[in-house]
GULUMTOR-444698 format. One record per residue (C-alpha): y negated, x, z negated. Coordinates in pm, whole numbers, padded with zeros to 5 digits, always signed. Layout:
<recs>
YXZ
...
</recs>
This chain:
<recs>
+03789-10528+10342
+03805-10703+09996
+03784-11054+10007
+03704-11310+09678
+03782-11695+09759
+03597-11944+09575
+03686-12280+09577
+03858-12576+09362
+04105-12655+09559
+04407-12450+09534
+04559-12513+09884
+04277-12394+10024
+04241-12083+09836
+04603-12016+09856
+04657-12105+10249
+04330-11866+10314
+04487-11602+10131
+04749-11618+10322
+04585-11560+10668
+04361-11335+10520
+04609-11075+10339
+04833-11058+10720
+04531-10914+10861
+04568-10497+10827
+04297-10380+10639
+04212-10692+10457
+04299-10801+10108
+04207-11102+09910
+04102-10949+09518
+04044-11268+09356
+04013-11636+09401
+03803-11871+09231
+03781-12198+09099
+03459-12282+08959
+03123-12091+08996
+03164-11928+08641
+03500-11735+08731
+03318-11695+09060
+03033-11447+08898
+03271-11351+08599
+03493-11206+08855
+03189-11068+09128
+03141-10747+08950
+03495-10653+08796
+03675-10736+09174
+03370-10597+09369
+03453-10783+09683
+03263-10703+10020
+03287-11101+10164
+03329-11372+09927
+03408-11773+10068
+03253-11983+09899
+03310-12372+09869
+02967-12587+09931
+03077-12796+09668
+03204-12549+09404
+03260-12708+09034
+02976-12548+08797
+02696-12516+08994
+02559-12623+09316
+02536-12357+09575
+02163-12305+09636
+02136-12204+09300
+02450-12011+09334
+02358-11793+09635
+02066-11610+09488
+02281-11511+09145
+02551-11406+09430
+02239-11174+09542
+02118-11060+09260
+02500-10926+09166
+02522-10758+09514
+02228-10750+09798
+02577-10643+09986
+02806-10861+09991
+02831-11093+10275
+02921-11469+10189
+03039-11728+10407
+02973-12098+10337
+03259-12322+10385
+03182-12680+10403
+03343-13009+10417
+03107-13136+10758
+03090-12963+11084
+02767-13053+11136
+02598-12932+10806
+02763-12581+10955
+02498-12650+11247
+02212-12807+11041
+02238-12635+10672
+02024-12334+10610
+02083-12200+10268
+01928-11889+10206
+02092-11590+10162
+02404-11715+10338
+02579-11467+10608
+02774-11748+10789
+02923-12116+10788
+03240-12236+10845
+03353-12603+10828
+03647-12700+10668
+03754-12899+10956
+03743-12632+11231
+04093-12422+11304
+04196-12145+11087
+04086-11871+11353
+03764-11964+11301
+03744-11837+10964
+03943-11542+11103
+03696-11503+11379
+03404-11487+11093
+03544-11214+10906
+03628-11008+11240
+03265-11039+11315
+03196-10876+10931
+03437-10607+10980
+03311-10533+11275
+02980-10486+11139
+03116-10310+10876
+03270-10007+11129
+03609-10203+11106
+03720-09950+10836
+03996-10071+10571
+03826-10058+10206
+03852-09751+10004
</recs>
């Protein structure tokens, strides 16, 4: 499953990669940092799951989404934010799934399981 990161902070993106590119199957095509390279990089790296920061330099993420939508009605996205309970409360649309920032690393992992899952658990072609 191809996987684009988007956020500013580069621990974050790099750490994520990290747990993201053990898993077999998985790869991480692109990270990044602002929502320009975000849709510069959406149709060249044709990822199936892109993260994507709440608070993403460029533009703020409810206008984001839709643009993320209109590039591919496919692609699932996952909202990472900074508060657990905006995870609970927020209800952007066009957004898959939300993860806090704050919560463990598995359940980011657990997120993406559910995708693949979804998905027939198939690597990428």
């Amino acid at each position: 499953m191809k996987v684009l990161i988007a956020d500013p902070q580069p621990t974050v993106r790099h750490a994520l990669s990290i747990w993201i590119n053990r898993q077999p199957g998985w790869e991480v095509v692109g990270e990044a940092c602002s929502s320009n390279d975000l849709l510069d990089g959406l149709d060249r790296l044709a990822p199936e799951v892109v993260i994507l920061d709440r608070d993403l330099p460029g533009m703020p993420a409810e206008d984001l989404v839709p643009l993320l939508r209109q590039a591919s009605k496919r692609v699932v996205i996952i909202l990472l934010t900074s508060d657990p309970v905006e995870c609970r409360q927020t209800g952007t649309p066009g957004v898959d799934f939300y993860v806090s920032k704050v919560d463990p690393p598995n359940r980011m992992l657990d997120v993406i399981f559910k995708v693949w899952w979804r998905q027939g658990g198939k690597p990428s072609s």
